[in-house]
C-alpha positions as CSV (number, residue, x, y, z in Angstrom):
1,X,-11.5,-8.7,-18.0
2,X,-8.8,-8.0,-20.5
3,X,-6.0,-10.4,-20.7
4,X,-2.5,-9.4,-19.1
5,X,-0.8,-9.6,-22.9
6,X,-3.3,-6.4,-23.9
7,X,-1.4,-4.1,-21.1
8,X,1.9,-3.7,-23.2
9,X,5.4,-4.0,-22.3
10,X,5.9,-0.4,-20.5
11,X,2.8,-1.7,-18.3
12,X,5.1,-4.4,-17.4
13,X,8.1,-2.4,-17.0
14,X,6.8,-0.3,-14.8
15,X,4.7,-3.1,-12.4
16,X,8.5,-4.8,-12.3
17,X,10.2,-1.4,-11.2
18,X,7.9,-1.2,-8.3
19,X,8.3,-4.9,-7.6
20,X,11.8,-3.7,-6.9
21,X,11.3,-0.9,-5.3
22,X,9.2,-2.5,-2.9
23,X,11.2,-5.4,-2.4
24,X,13.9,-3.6,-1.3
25,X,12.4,-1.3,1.1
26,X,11.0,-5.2,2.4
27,X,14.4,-6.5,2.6
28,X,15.8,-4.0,5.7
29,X,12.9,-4.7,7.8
30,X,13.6,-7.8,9.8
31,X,17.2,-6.6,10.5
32,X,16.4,-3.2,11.3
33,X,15.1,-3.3,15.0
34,X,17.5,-5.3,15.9
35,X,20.4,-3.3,14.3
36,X,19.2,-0.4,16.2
37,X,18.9,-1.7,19.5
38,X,21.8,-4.3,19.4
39,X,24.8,-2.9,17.0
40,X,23.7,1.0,17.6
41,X,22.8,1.0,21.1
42,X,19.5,2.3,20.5
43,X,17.1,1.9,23.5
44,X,13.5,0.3,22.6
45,X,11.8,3.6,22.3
46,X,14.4,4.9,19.9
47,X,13.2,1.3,17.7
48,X,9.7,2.6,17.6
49,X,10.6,5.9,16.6
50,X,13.2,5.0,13.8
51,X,10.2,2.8,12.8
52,X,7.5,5.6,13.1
53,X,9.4,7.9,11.1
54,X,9.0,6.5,7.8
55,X,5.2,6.5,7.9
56,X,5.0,10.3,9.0
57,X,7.6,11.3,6.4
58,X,5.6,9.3,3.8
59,X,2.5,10.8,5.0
60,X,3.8,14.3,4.2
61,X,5.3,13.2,1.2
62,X,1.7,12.4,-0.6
63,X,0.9,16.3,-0.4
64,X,4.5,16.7,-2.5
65,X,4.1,13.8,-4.9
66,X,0.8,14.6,-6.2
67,X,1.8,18.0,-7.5
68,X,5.3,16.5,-8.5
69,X,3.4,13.7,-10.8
70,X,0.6,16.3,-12.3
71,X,3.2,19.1,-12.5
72,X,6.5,17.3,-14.0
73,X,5.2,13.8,-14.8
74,X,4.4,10.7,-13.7
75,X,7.8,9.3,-14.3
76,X,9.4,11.7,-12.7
77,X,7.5,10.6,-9.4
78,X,8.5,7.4,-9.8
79,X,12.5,8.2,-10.6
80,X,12.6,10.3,-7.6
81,X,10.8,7.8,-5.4
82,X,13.4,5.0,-6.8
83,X,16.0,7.2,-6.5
84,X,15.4,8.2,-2.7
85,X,15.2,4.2,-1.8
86,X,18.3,4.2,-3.5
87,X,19.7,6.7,-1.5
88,X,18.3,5.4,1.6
89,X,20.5,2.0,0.9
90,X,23.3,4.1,0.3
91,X,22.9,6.1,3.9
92,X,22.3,3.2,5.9
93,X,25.6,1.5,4.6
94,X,27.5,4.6,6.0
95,X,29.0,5.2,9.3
96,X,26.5,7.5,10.8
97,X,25.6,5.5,13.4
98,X,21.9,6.2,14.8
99,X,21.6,9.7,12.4
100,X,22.3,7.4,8.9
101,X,19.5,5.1,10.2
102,X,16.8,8.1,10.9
103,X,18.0,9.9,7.6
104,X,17.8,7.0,5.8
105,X,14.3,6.0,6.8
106,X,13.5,9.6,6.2
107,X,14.5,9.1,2.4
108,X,12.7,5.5,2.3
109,X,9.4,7.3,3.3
110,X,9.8,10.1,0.7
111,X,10.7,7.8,-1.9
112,X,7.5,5.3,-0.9
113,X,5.3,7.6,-1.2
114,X,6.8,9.4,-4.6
115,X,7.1,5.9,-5.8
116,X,3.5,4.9,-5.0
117,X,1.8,8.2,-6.5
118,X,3.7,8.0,-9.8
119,X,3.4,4.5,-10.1
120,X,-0.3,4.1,-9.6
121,X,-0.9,7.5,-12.1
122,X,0.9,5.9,-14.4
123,X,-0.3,2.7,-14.7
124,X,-4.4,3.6,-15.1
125,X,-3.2,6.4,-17.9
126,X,-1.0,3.5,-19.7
127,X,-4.1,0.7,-19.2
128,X,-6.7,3.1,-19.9
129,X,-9.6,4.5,-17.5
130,X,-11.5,1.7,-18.1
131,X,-9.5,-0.9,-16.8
132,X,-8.3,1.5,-13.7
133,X,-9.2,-1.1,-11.7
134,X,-7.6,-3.9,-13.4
135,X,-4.4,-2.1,-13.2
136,X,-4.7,-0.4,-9.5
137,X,-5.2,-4.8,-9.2
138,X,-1.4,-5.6,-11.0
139,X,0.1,-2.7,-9.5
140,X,-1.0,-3.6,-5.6
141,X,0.3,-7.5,-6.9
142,X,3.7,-6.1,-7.4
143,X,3.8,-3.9,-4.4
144,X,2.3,-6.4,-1.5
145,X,4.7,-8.9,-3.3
146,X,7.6,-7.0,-3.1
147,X,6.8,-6.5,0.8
148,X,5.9,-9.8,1.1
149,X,9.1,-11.0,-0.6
150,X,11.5,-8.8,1.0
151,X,11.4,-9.6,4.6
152,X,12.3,-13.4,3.9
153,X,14.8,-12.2,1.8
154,X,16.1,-9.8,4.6
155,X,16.2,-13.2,6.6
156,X,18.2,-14.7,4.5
157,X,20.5,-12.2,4.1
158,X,21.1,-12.2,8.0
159,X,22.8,-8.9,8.4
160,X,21.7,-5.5,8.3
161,X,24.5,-4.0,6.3
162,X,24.0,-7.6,3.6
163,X,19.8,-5.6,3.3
164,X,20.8,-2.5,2.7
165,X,23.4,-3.5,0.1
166,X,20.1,-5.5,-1.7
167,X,17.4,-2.0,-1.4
168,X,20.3,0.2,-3.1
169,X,21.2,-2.4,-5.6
170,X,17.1,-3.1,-6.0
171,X,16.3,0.6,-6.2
172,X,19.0,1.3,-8.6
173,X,18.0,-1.8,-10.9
174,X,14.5,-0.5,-10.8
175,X,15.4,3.0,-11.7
176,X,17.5,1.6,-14.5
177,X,14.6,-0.1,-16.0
178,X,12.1,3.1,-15.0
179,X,14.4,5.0,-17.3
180,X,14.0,3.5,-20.4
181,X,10.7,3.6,-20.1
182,X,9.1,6.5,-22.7
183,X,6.3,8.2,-21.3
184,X,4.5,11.2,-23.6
185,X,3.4,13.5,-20.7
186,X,2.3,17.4,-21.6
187,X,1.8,19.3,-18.6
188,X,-1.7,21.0,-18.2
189,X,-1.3,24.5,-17.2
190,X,-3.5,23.7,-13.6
191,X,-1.0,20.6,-13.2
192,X,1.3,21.0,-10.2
193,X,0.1,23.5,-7.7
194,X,0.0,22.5,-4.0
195,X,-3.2,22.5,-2.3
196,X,-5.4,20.9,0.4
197,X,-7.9,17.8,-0.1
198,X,-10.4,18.8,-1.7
199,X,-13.7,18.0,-0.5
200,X,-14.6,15.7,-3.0
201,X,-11.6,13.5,-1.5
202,X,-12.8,13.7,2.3
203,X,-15.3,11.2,1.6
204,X,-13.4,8.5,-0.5
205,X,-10.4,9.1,1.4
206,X,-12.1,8.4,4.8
207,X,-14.0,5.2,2.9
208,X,-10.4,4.0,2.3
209,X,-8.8,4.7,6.1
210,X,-11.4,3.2,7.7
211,X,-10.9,-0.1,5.8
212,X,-7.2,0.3,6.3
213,X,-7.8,0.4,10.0
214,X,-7.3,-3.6,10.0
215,X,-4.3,-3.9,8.6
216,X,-1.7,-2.7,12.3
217,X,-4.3,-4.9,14.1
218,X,-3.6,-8.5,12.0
219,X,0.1,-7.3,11.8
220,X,0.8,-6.3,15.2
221,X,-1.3,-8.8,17.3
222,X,-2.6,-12.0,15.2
223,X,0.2,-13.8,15.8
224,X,0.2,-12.8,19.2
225,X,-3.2,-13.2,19.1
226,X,-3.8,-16.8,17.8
227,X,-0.6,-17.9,19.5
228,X,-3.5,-18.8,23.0
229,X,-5.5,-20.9,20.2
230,X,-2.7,-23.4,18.4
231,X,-0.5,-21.4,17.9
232,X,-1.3,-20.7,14.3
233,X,-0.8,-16.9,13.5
234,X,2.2,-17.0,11.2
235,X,0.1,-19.8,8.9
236,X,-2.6,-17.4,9.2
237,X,-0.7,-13.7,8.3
238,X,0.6,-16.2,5.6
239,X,-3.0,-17.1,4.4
240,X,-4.3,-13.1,4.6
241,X,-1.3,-12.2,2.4
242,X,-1.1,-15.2,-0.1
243,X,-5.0,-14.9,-0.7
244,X,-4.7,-11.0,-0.9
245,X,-1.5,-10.9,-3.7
246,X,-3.5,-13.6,-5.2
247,X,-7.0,-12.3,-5.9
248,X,-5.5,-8.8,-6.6
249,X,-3.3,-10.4,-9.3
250,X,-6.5,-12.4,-11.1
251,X,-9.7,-10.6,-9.6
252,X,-8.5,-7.1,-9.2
253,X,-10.3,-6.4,-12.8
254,X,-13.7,-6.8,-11.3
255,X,-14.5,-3.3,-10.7
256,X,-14.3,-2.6,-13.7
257,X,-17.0,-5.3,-14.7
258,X,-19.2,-4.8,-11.8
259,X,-21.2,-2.8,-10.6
260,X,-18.3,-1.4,-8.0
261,X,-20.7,-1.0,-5.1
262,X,-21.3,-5.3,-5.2
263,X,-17.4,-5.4,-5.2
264,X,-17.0,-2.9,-2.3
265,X,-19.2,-4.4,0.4
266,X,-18.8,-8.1,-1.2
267,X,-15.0,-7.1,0.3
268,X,-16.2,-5.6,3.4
269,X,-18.6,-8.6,4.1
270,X,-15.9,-11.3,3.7
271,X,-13.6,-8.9,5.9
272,X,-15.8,-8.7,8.5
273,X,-16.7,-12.0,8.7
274,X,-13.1,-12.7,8.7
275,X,-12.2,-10.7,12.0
276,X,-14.6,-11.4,13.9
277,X,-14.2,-14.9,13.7
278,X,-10.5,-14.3,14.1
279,X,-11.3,-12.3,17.4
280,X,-13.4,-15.2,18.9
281,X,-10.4,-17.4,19.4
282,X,-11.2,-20.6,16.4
283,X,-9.6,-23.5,16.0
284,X,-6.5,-23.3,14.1
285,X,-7.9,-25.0,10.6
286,X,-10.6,-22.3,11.1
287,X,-8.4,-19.3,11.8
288,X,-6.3,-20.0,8.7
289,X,-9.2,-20.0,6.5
290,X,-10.5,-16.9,8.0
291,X,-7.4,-15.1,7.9
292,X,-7.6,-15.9,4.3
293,X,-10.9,-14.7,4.1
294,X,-10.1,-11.5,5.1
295,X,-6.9,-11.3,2.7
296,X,-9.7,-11.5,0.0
297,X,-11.9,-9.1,0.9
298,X,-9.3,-6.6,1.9
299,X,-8.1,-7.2,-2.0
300,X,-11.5,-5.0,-3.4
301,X,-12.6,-1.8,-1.3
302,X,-9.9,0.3,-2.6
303,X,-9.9,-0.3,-6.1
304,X,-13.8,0.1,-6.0
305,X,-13.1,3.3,-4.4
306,X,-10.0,4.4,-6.3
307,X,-11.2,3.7,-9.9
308,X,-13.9,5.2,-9.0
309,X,-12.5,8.5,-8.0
310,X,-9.6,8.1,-10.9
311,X,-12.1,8.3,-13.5
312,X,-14.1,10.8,-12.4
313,X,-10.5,13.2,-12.1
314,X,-9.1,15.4,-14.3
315,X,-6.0,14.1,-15.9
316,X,-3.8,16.5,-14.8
317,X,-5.1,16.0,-10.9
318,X,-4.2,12.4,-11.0
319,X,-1.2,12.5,-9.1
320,X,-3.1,14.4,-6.7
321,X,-6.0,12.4,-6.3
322,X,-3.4,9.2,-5.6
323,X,-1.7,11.3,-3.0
324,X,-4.4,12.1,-1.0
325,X,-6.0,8.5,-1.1
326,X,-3.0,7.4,0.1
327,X,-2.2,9.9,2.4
328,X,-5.7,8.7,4.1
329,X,-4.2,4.7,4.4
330,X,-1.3,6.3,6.3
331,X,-3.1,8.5,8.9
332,X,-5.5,5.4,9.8
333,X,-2.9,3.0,9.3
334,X,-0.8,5.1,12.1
335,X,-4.1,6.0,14.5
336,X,-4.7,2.1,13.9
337,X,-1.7,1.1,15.3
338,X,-2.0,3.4,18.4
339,X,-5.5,2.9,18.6
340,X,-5.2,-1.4,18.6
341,X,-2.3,-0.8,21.0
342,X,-4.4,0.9,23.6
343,X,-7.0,-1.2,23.2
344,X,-5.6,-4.3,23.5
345,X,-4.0,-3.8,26.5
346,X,-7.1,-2.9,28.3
347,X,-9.0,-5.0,26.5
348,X,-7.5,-8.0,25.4
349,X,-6.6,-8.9,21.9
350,X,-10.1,-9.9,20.8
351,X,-10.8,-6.4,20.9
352,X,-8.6,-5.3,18.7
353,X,-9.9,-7.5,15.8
354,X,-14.0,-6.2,16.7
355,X,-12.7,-2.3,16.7
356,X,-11.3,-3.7,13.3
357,X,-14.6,-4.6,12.1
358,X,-16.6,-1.6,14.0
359,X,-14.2,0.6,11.5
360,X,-15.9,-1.5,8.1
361,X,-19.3,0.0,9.4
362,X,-18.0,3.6,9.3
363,X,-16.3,2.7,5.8
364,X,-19.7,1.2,4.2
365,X,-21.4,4.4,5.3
366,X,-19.1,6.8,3.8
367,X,-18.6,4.6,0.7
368,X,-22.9,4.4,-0.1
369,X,-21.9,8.6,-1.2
370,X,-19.3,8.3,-3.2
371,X,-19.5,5.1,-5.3
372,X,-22.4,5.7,-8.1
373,X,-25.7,3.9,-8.6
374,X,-24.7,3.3,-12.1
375,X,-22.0,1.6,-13.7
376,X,-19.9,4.5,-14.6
377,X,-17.1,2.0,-16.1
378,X,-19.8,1.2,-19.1
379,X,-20.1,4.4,-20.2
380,X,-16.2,5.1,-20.6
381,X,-14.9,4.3,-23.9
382,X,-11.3,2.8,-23.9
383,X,-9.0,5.9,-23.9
384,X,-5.4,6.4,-25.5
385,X,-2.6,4.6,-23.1
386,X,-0.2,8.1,-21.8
């Protein structure tokens, strides 16, 4: 596994600009809900909706970023995703009312998932094909920390207007940074034209959604959850997020060592075993650990996946390839969240966590046809950083 000093300064740069970008976008979220419903007037429905909106606006968005990033350049992905968090701060600091708040989260999902595409392009071409999964690893480090950050910043910060001041002047420091940042991009004449998932995507992207199917279920309900059995769910999100950010950051090179189908259902074993003992009710000591658990193996199915698919794509498709990975983790992160919802209602909560695990099953099965029986990492030789 290649040392963090090898990846270069712009690597750096660019990991630090998302960490910003991310942050910020983290920052509005605790006051948001409440600025709605208390300062606007906004009824609870019009809360879900201001909330919903970002994810189907950055679900869209993949299908533009992808061309943007293959067509005009990575960076230019990643400016205008910067740029439209930016922007977002700006809009919620007007007086719109309710319309600044649903334009801004508008803006905030465009600009997530321009940021993401460019971002993630970017850093495998500037670390190399070989170490795709090494750098998909830093890359997820600054985002989840940025998101993980951001929220107790937003706390401290109290207001909503005090947030939204912190995204613009986050998003603006990052696309400050983003800008100085040289990138040698020659556009390939194929780069840049709009089109549908191709159906060598289906497969890797439904391998990704299905594992992504956890992730509205241990948000949404393990607090609520573990809160009948000690009452330890905020110890235990804690635990799935601090063992996540840190295996990413110091094992998210494996893939490219290993044989990536050992690191793909290694992480689907240890996040199975992690819900379902999370959905029979343990002990709080027990729960922590497991929620921990789970935050590890949730740290190595989609770089097995995505490195995977990265090196097998064209350089000028990329972009696209990011885009519609992603664009998977937002339908079944969405369908999730309804689907947990439902089910936990009629159900219980317990349920939840075992429809969580039932989704791994459908995720190992797709996975077995798409990552290779060989190694492909060793037979890539270490290409020019972009």
């Amino acid at each position: 596994m290649a040392s963090p000093r090898e990846f270069g300064s712009r690597f750096w740069a660019l990991i630090g600009a998302t960490f910003l970008g991310f942050v910020g976008m983290g920052t509005v979220l605790p006051a948001l809900a409440p600025h709605v419903r208390y300062d606007l007037g906004g009824t609870d429905r019009t809360v879900g909706f201001v909330i919903g909106i970002f994810s189907v606006v950055a679900l869209a968005g993949r299908l533009f970023s992808g061309p943007l990033a293959d067509g005009r350049g990575r960076k230019v992905a990643f400016l205008t995703g910067l740029g439209s968090c930016t922007l977002a701060g700006a809009i919620y600091l007007l007086p719109l009312g309710l319309t600044g708040i649903w334009i801004g989260r508008c803006f905030q999902g465009l600009g997530e998932a321009c940021l993401y595409t460019g971002a993630a392009a970017w850093a495998v071409e500037l670390a190399g094909t070989h170490r795709s999964a090494q750098a998909l690893g830093y890359l997820s480090s600054g985002i989840w920390g940025g998101l993980s950050a951001g929220p107790a910043l937003g706390q401290w910060l109290v207001t909503f207007q005090h947030a939204a001041m912190f995204q613009l002047l986050a998003g603006a420091a990052g696309f400050a940074m983003l800008w100085r940042i040289p990138e040698h991009f020659t556009p390939h004449k194929d780069g840049g034209n709009f089109k549908w998932p191709s159906r060598s995507l289906i497969m890797p992207g439904l391998a990704v959604g299905f594992v992504n199917v956890h992730y509205p279920v241990v948000v949404g309900f393990l607090v609520l959850h573990l809160a009948h059995y000690g009452n330890s769910g905020k110890a235990a999100l804690s635990a799935y997020a601090g063992a996540m950010l840190c295996s990413r950051f110091f094992l998210g090179g494996l893939p490219d060592r290993v044989h990536p189908r050992i690191t793909y259902y290694f992480g689907l074993t240890a996040m199975a075993s992690g819900l379902l003992t999370l959905a029979s009710g343990p002990r709080p000591a027990i729960a922590i650990a497991s929620a921990a658990l789970l935050g590890l193996g949730f740290s190595f199915p989609f770089s097995s996946i995505a490195s995977t698919v990265m090196r097998r794509a064209p350089d000028h498709e990329r972009g696209y390839t990011v885009g519609i990975l992603s664009a998977f983790y937002d339908f079944f992160v969405g369908s999730g969240s309804f689907a947990a919802g439902a089910i936990s209602h009629r159900f219980g909560y317990p349920a939840a966590f075992v429809m969580a695990a039932a989704a791994l099953v459908a995720s190992a099965g797709f996975a077995w046809f798409v990552l290779p029986a060989t190694n492909e990492s060793s037979l890539l030789q270490p290409s020019n950083a972009v």
